[in-house]
ROMARFI-866512 format. One record per residue (C-alpha): residue in three letters; x, y, z. Coordinates in pm, 1 decimal. Layout:
N
 res       c1       c2       c3
 Ala        X        Y        Z
...
//
This chain:
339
 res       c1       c2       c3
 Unk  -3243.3  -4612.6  -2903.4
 Unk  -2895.5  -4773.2  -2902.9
 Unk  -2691.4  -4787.1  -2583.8
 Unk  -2448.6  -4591.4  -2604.8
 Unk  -2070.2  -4763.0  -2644.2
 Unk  -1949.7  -4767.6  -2279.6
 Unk  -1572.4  -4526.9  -2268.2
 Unk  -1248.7  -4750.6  -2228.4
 Unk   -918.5  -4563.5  -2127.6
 Unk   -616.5  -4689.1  -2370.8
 Unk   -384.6  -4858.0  -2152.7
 Unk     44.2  -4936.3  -2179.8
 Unk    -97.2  -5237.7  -2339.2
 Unk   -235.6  -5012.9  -2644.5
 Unk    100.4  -4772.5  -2620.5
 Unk    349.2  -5083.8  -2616.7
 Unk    155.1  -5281.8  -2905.0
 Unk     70.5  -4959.2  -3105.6
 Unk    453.5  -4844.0  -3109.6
 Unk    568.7  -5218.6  -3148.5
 Unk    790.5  -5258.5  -2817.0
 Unk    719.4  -5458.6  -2533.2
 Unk    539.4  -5373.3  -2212.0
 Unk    849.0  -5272.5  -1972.5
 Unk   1032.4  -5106.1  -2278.1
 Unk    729.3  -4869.8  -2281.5
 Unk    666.8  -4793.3  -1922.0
 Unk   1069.2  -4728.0  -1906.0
 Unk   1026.9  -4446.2  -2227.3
 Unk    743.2  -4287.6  -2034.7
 Unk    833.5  -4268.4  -1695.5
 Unk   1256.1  -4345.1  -1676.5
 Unk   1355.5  -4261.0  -2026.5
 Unk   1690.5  -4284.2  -1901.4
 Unk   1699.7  -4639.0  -1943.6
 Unk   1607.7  -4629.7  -2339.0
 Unk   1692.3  -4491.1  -2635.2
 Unk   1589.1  -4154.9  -2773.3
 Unk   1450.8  -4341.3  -3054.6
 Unk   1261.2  -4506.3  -2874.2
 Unk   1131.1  -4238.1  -2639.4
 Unk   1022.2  -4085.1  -2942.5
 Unk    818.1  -4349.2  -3147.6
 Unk    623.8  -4469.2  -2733.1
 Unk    543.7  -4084.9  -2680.2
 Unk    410.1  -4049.7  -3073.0
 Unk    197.3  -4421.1  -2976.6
 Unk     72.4  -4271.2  -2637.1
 Unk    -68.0  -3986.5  -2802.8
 Unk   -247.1  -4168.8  -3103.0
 Unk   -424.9  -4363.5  -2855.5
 Unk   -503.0  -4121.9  -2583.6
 Unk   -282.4  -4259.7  -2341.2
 Unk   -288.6  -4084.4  -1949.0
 Unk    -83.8  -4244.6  -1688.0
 Unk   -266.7  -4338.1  -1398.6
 Unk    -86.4  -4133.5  -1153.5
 Unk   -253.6  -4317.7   -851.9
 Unk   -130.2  -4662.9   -903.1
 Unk    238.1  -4539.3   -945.4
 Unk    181.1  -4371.6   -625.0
 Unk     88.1  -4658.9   -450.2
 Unk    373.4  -4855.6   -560.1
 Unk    625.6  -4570.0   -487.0
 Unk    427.9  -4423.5   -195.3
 Unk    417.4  -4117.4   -317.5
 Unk    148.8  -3891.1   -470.1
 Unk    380.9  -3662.6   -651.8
 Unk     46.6  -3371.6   -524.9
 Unk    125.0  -3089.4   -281.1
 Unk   -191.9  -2906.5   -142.3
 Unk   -197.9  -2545.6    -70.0
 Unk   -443.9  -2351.3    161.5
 Unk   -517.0  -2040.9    108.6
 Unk   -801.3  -1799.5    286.7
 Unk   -909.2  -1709.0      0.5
 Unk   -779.5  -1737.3   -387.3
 Unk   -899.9  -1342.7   -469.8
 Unk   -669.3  -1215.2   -235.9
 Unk   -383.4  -1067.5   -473.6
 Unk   -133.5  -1039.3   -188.0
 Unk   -119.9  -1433.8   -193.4
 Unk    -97.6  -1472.5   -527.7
 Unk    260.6  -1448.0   -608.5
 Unk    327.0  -1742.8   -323.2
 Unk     74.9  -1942.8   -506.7
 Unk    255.9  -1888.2   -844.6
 Unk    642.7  -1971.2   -741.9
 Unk    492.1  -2256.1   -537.1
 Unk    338.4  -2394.5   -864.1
 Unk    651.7  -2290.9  -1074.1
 Unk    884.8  -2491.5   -827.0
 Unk    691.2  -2789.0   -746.2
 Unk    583.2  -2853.0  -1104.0
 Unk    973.2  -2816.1  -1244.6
 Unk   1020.8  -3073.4   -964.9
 Unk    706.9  -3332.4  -1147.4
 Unk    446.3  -3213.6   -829.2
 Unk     90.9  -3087.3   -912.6
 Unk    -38.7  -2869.8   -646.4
 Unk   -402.5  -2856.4   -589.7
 Unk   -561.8  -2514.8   -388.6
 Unk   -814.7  -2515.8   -130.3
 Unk   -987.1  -2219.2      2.1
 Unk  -1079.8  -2192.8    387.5
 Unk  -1276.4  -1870.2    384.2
 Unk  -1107.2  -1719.5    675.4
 Unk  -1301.2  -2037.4    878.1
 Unk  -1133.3  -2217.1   1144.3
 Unk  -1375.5  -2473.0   1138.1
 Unk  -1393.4  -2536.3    733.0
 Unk   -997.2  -2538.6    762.7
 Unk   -996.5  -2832.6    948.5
 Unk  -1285.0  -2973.9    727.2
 Unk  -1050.7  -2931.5    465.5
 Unk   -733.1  -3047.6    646.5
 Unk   -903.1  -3351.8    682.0
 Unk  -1001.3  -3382.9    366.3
 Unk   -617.2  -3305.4    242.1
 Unk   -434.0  -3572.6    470.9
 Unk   -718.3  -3849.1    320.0
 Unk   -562.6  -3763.6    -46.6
 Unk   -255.5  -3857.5    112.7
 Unk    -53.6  -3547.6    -78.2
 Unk    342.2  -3521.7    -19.8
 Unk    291.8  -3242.1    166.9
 Unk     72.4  -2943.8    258.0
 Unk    146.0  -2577.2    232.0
 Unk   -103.7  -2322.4    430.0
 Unk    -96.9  -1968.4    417.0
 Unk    -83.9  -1897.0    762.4
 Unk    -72.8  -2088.7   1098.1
 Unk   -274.5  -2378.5   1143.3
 Unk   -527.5  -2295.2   1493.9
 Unk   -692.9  -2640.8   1588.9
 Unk   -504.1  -2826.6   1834.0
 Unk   -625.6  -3168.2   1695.7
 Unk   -539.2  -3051.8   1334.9
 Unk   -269.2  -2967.1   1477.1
 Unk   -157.6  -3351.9   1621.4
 Unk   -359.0  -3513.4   1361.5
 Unk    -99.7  -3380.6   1113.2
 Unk    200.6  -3440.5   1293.5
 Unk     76.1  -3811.9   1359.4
 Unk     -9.7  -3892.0    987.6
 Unk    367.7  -3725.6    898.7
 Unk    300.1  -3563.3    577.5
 Unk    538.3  -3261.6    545.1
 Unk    365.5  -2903.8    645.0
 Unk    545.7  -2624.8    567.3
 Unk    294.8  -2318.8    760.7
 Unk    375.0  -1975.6    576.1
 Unk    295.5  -1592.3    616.9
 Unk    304.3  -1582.4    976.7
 Unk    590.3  -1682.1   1242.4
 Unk    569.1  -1914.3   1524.8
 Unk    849.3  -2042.6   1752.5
 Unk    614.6  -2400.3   1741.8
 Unk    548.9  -2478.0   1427.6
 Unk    361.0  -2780.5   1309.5
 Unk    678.6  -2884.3   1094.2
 Unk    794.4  -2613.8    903.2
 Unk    750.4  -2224.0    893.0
 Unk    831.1  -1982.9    617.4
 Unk    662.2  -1632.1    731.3
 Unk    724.6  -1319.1    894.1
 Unk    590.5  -1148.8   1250.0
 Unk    287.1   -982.9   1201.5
 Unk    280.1   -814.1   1512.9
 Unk    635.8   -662.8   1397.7
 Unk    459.0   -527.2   1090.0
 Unk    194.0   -358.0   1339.4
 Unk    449.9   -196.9   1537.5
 Unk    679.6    -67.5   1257.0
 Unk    399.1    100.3   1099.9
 Unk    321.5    272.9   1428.5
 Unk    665.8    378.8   1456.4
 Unk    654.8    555.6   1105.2
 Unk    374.1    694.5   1187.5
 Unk    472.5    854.2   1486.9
 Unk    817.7    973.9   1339.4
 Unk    561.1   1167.5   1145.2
 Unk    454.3   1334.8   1409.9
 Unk    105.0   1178.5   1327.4
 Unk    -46.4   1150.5   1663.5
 Unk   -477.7   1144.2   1577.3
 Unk   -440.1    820.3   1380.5
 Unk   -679.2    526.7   1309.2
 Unk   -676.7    184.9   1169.9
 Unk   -893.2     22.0    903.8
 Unk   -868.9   -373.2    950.6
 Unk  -1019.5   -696.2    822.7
 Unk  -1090.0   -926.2   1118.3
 Unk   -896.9  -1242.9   1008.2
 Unk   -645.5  -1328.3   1240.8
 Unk   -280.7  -1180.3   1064.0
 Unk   -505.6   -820.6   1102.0
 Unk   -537.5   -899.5   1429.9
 Unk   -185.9   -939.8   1495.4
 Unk    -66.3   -670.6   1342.9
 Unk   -304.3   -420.2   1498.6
 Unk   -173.1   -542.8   1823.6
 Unk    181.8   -460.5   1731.6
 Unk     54.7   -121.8   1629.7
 Unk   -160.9    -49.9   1978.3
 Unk    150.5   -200.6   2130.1
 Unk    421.8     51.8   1996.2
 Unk    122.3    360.8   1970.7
 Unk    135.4    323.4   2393.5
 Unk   -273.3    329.7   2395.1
 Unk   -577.9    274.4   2142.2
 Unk   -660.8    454.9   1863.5
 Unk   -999.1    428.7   1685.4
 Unk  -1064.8    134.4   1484.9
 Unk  -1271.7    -28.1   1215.1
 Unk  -1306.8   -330.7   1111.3
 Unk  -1422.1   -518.3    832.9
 Unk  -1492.0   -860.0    697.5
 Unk  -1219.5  -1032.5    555.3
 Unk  -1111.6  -1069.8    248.1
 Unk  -1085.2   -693.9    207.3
 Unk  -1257.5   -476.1    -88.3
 Unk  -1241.1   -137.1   -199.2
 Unk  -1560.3    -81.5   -114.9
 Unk  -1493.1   -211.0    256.0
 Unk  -1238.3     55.9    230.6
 Unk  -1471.8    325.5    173.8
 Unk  -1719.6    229.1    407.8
 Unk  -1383.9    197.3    710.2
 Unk  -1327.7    526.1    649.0
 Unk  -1681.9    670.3    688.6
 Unk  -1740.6    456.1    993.1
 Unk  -1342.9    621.3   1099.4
 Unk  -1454.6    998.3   1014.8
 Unk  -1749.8    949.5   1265.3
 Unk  -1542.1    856.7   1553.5
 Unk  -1231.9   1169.9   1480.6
 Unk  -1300.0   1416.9   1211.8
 Unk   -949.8   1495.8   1260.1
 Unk   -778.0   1220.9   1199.0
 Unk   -365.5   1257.8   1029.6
 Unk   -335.4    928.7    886.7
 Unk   -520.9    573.0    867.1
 Unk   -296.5    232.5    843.8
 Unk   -530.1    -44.0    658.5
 Unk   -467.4   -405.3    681.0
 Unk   -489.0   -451.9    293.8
 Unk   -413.2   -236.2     -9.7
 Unk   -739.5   -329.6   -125.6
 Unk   -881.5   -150.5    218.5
 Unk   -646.6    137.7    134.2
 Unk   -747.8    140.8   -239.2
 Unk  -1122.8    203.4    -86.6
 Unk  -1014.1    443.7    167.4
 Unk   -814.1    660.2    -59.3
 Unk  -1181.7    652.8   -315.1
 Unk  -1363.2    806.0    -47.5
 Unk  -1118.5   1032.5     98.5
 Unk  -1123.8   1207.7   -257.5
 Unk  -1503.4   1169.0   -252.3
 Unk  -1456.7   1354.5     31.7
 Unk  -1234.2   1673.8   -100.5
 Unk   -942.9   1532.8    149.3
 Unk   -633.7   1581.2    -11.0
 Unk   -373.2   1271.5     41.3
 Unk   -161.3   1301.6    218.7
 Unk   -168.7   1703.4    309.3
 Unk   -516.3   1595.4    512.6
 Unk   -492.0   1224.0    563.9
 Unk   -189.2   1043.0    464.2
 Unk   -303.8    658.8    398.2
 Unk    -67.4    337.4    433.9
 Unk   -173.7    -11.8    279.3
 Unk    -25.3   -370.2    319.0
 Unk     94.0   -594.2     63.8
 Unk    255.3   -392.2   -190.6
 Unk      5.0   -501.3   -433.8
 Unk     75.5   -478.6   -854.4
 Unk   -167.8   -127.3   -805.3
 Unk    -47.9     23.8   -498.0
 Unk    271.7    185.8   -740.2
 Unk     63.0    307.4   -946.8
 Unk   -259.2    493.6   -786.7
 Unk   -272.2    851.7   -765.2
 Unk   -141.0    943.0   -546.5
 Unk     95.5    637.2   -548.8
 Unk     49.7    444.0   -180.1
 Unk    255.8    392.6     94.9
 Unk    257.5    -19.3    201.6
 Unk    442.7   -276.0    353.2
 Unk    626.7   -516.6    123.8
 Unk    656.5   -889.1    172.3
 Unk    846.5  -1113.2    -82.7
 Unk    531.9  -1368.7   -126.0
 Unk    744.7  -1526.8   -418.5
 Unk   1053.9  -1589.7   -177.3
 Unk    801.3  -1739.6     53.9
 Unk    641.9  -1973.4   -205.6
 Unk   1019.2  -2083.1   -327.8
 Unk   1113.1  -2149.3     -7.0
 Unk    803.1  -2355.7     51.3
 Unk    826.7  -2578.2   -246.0
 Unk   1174.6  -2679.6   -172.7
 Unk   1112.1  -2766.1    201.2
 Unk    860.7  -2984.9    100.1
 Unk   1074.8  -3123.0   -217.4
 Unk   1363.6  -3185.2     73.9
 Unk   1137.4  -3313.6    335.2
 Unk   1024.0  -3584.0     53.5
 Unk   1326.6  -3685.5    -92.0
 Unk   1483.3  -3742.6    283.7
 Unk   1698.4  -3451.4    286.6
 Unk   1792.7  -3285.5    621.2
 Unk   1625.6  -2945.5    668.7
 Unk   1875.2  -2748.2    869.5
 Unk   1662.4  -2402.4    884.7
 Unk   1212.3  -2562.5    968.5
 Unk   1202.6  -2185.7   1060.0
 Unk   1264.2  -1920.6    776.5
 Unk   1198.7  -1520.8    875.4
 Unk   1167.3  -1338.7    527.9
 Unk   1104.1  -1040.7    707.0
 Unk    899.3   -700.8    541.8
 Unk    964.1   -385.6    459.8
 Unk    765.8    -57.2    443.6
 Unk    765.6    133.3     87.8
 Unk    712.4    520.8    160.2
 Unk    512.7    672.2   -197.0
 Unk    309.6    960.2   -223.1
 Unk     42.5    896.6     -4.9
 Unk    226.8    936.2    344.0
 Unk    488.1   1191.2    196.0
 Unk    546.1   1477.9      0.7
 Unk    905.5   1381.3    -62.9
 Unk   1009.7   1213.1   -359.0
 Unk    896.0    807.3   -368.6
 Unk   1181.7    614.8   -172.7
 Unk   1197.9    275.7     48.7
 Unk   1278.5    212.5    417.4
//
């Protein structure tokens, strides 16, 4: 049996010869076509495709320093209240010539700093997280290396670099508040256990004045975590007014089993979600959630760390894009309106 032909990549050489210019006149038409004619743009971008020509990205970045990739961490990619960050980060950074690659942490402290690691050695322009980043040594191992971080949907007065997010605990408490302008005093909460829950069950406890019952479930949330929240929630107050839940998704599930169940929503548990997700509009009945521009927080993302790399002075590291709470059908009776 023959060998098989071993693969050669066409190089500039094959792009310059095949559209008959020199070497420098066809690096210029492919990557500073400022410098050449349109004509000639033209015929070395008709030559690099006959031949299969791909830059190699890497050896520009060495001589220029610069990567021209942006990595993004996310807890997980099937969580839909990320996903609009994810998009508008791609849609900026690419319009600006980045690629941004995604890793996934699992809601694990200790794989996130696997992964940092593995990040910083791809030497990226900069790193977006969703979220704060916990380890102290990622931490200074991130500042010492300098690579712009820009940490997003939380808020810390002591960032790593720079912070586009909101206050979680705020969230908690402003929920709490609605719910007790309701009058809603035998409430519970269904939660994921990933840190941002956390948080914003504190701010709830906090503004409640004392605890209320609880369940929690493993994060990312489902809808049938949802259903089974609820059950376990049932068990500890039959009588329970309303139920905040850490997700939609959890809120999705709990609103399933509450009809399971023959409760009417919201005249014998009124449900509110978080996240405002593309469903939460339309579900019957139509849920109550807390709203949080993720796009804003993507834009604002991208361009810190298109600023950071092209030397220009960030005036505002720190960026509050604050939340809002959408009243539907499933806390009120009323017609749908926002607050």
């Amino acid at each position: 049996m023959n060998n098989p032909v071993p693969f050669k990549a066409a190089t500039l050489h094959d792009v310059a010869r095949t559209a008959g210019v020199s070497l420098i006149t066809a690096s210029r038409a492919l990557t500073n076509p400022k410098l050449v004619s349109s004509t000639t743009i033209l015929k070395v971008q008709a030559a690099a495709q006959a031949v299969g020509y791909i830059p190699n990205l890497l050896a520009g970045g060495l001589k220029s320093r610069r990567s021209m990739l942006v990595a993004g961490l996310v807890p997980a990619i099937s969580v839909a209240q990320f996903l609009p960050t994810v998009q508008s980060l791609t849609d900026v950074l690419s319009q600006a010539g980045y690629q941004l690659i995604l890793g996934q942490t699992g809601y694990d402290h200790a794989h996130e700093e696997a992964l940092i690691n593995t990040m910083i050695s791809r030497r990226p322009d900069g790193i977006v997280f969703t979220g704060l980043v916990h380890s102290a040594s990622a931490r200074e191992r991130l500042q010492r290396v300098g690579i712009p971080v820009v940490e997003t949907w939380d808020l810390s007065e002591r960032p790593v670099d720079m912070l586009v997010g909101f206050s979680h605990v705020k969230v908690g408490s402003a929920i709490a508040g609605y719910f007790l302008a309701k009058g809603w005093q035998r409430v519970g909460i269904a939660t994921g256990n990933d840190h941002r829950g956390g948080l914003r069950r504190e701010g709830f406890l906090a503004a409640m004045g004392r605890d209320v019952p609880t369940a929690v479930v493993p994060a990312p949330s489902s809808m049938g975590l949802g259903r089974r929240a609820l059950t376990e929630l049932l068990e500890k107050d039959p009588g329970l007014q309303a139920i905040y839940c850490s997700s939609d998704q959890l809120a999705q599930g709990v609103l399933a089993e509450a009809q399971a169940r023959g409760l009417r929503v919201p005249e014998d548990l009124a449900v509110c979600g978080f996240g405002n997700a593309d469903f939460a509009a339309d579900m019957q009945p139509s849920l109550t959630t807390v709203h949080v521009d993720g796009a804003a927080i993507g834009r604002r993302a991208a361009q810190l760390i298109i600023d950071r790399s092209h030397g220009t002075p960030i005036e505002q590291p720190i960026v509050d894009v604050g939340f809002r709470i959408i009243e539907r059908r499933s806390t009120s009776l009323a017609h749908d309106r926002s607050c």
